[in-house]
GUKOLDREN-939449 format. One line per 3 residues: their letters; for each residue x, y, z of C-alpha. Coordinates in nm, 2 decimals. Example, Ala and Ser with C-alpha at 12.3 -4.5 7.8 and 13.67 -1.06 7.14 Angstrom:
2
as> 1.23/-0.45/0.78  1.37/-0.11/0.71 $
This chain:
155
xxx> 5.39/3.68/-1.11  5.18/3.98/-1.24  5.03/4.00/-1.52 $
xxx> 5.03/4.36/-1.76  4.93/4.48/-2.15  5.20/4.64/-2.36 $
xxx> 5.05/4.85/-2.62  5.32/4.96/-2.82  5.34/5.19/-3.17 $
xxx> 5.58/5.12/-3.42  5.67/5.36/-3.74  5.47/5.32/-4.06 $
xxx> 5.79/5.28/-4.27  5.83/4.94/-4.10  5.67/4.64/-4.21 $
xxx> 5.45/4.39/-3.96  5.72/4.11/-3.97  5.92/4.39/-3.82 $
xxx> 5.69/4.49/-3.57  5.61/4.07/-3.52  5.99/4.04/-3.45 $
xxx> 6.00/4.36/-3.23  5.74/4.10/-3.00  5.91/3.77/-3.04 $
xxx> 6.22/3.94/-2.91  6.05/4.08/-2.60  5.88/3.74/-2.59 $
xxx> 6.15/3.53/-2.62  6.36/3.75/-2.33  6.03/3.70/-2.13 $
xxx> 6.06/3.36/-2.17  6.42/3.34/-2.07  6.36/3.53/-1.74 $
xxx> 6.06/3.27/-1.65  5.75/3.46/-1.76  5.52/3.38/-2.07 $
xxx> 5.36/3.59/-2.33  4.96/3.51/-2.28  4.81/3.69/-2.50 $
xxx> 4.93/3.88/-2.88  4.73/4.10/-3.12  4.82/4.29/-3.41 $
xxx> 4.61/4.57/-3.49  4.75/4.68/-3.77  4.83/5.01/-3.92 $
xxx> 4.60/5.24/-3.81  4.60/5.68/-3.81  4.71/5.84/-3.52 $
xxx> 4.55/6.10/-3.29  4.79/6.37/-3.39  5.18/6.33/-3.55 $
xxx> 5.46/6.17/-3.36  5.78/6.22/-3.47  5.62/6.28/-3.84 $
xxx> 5.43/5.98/-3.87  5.07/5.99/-3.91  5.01/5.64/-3.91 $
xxx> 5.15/5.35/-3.72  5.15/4.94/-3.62  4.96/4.92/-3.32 $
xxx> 5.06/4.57/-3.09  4.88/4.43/-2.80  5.07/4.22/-2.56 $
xxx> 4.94/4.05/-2.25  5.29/3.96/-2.00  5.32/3.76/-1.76 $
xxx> 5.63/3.85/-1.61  5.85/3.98/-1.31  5.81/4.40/-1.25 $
xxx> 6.18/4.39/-1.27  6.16/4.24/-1.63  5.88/4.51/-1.71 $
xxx> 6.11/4.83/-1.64  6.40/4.69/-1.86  6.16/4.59/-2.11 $
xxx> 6.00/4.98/-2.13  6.39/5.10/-2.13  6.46/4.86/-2.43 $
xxx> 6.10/4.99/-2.61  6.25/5.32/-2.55  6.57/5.30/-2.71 $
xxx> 6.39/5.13/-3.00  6.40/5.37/-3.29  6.16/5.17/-3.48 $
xxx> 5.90/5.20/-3.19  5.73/5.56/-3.11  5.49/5.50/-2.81 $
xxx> 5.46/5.20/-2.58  5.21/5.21/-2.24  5.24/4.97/-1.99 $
xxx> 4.99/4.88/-1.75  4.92/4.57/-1.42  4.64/4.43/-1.47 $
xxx> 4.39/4.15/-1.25  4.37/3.92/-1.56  4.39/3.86/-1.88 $
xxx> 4.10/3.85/-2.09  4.16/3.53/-2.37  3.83/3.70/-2.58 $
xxx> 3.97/3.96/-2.86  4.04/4.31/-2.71  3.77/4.55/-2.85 $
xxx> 3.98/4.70/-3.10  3.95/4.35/-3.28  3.64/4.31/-3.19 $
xxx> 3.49/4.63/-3.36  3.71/4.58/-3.69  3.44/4.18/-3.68 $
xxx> 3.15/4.42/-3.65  3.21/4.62/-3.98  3.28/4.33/-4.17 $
xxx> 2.96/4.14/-4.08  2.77/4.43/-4.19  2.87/4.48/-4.54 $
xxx> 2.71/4.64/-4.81  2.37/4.82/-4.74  2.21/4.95/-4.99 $
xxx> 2.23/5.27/-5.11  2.30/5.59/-4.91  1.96/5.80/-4.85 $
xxx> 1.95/6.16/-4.96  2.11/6.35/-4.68  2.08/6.72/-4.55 $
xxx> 2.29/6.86/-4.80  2.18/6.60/-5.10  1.80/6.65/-5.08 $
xxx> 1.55/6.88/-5.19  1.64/7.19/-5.38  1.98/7.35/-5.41 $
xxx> 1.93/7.67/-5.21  2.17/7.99/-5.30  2.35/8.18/-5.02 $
xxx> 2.03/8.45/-5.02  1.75/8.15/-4.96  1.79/8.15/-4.60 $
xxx> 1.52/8.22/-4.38  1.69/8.50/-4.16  1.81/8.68/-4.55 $
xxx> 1.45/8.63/-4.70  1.28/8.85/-4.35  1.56/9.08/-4.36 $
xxx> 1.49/9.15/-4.72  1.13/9.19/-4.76  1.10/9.37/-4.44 $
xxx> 1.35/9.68/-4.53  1.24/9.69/-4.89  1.01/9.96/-4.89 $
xxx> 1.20/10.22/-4.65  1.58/10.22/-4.78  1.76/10.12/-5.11 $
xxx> 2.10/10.19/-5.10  2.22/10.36/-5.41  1.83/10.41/-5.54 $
xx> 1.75/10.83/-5.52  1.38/10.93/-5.54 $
């Protein structure tokens, strides 16, 4: 059989047991028609690119399918009735990678790095505090039309 990745969205009001049992269902008909579920990541809430249906945030679920294309096209059309789910993608794929996808992988890196140190002074934390008319371009204009006009100033 081939094999594909689901992605799928769900809302932020639901909770990841919900989501979990939105992929136990699909796994569980999967199973039933005579494919497996190989692979299954939770990525957890995370912001989205830009609203869908007024949510700014959403579960985000990995699924790697082993399954029949015919179970694949009733499986989108049951995602898609789904209220609780706002975007699924679907794709074939050669195989499945068994190492965590890079999403989980990059969420590892931050927590291996931890704390620091303290932040250095950046380019609006160091050196002076300069006022609107402490630019470069204000201080030429200013010195070099001094002498000729004054607005308001009579002689």
């Amino acid at each position: 059989m081939p094999l594909y990745e689901t992605v799928l969205i769900a809302r932020n009001d639901v909770t990841q047991q919900q989501v979990e049992q939105i992929a136990d269902d699909i796994g569980t008909e999967l199973e039933a028609d005579g494919g497996a579920v190989k692979k299954r990541e939770y990525w957890g809430l995370r912001g989205l690119a830009y609203r869908i249906k007024k949510n700014r945030k959403g579960h985000y679920m990995l699924l790697g399918l082993d399954a029949k294309p015919s179970f694949v096209t009733e499986m989108e059309r049951k995602l898609g009735l789904n209220e609780d789910v706002l975007r699924f993608m679907t794709i074939r794929i050669e195989e499945i990678d068994e190492a965590p996808s890079a999403i989980l992988s990059r969420k590892s890196d931050d927590r291996e790095r931890g704390f620091r140190g303290p932040k250095p002074a950046g380019r609006f934390e160091s050196g002076r505090r300069r006022g609107f008319d402490d630019r470069e371009e204000f201080r030429a204009r200013d010195t070099f039309g001094a002498e000729e006009f004054r607005p308001g100033v009579e002689e």
